[in-house]
MIFINU-751304 format. One record per residue (C-alpha): residue in three letters; chain; x negated, y negated, z negated. Coordinates in Angstrom, 1 decimal, decimal comma. Layout:
BEGIN
ALA / A / X / Y / Z
...
***
This chain:
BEGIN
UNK / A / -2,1 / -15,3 / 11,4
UNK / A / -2,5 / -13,3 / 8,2
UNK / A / -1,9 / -9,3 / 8,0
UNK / A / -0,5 / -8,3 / 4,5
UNK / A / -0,1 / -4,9 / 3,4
UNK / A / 3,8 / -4,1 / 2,8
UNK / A / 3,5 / -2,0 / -0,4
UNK / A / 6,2 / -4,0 / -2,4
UNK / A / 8,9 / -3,4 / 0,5
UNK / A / 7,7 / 0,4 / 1,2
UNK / A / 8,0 / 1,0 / -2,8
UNK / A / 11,4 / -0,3 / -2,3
UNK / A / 12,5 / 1,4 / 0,9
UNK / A / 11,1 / 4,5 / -0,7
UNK / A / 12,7 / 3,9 / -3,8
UNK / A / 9,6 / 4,6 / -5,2
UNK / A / 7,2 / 2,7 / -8,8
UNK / A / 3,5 / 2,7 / -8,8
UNK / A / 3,2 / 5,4 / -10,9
UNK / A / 4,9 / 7,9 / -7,7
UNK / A / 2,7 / 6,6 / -5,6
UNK / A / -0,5 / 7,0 / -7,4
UNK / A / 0,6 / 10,8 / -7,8
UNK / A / 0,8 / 11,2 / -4,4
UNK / A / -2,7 / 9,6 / -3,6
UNK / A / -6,5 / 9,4 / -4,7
UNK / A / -6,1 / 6,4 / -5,7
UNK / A / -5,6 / 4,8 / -9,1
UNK / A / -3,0 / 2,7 / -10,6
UNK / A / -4,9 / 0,4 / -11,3
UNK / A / -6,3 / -0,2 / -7,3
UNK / A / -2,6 / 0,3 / -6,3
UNK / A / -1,5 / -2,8 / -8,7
UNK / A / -4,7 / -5,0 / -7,8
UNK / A / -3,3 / -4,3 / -3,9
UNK / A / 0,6 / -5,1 / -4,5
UNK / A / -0,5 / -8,4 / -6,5
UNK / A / -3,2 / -9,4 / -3,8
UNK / A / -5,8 / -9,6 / -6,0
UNK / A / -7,9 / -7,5 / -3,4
UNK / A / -9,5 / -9,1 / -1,0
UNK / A / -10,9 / -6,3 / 1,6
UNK / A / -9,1 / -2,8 / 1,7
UNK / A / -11,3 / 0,0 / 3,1
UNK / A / -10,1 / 3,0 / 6,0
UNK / A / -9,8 / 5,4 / 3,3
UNK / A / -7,5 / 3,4 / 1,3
UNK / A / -5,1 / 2,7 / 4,1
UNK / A / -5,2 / 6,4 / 4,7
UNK / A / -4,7 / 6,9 / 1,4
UNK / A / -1,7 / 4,7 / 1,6
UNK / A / 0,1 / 6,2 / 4,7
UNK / A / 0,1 / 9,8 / 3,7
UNK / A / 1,3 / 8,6 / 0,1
UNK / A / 4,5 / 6,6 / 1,5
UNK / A / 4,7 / 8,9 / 4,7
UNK / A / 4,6 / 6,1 / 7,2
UNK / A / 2,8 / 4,8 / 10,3
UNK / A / 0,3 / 1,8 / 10,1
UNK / A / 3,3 / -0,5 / 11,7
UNK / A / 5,1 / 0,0 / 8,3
UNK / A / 2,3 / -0,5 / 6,1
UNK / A / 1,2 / -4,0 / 7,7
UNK / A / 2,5 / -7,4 / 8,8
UNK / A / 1,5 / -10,1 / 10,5
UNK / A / 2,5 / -13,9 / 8,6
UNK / A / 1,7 / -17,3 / 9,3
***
């Protein structure tokens, strides 16, 4: 199994771009896009903190489990 970060479907659900998001966190556009495309191959605490308080949601939303 394979955990992916949901940002695509969280933008969606939150009908949010990457440009809201990065105004809400310390993180730049730039990481935020490298992340949605998977070009990022480790993701650090602070940047999954980063992402829950930006999209207001519980680690449950933010990952998922694949084959």
């Amino acid at each position: 199994m394979k955990v992916e970060i949901n940002i695509e479907w969280l933008l969606e659900k939150k009908n949010m771009k990457l440009s809201d998001l990065e105004k809400k966190v310390s993180l730049s556009y730039q990481q935020l896009w490298n992340i949605k495309e998977w070009r990022t191959t480790k993701v650090s605490f602070e940047t999954i903190w980063e992402l829950l308080k930006g999209f207001k949601c519980k680690p449950n939303d933010l990952f998922k489990l694949t084959k």
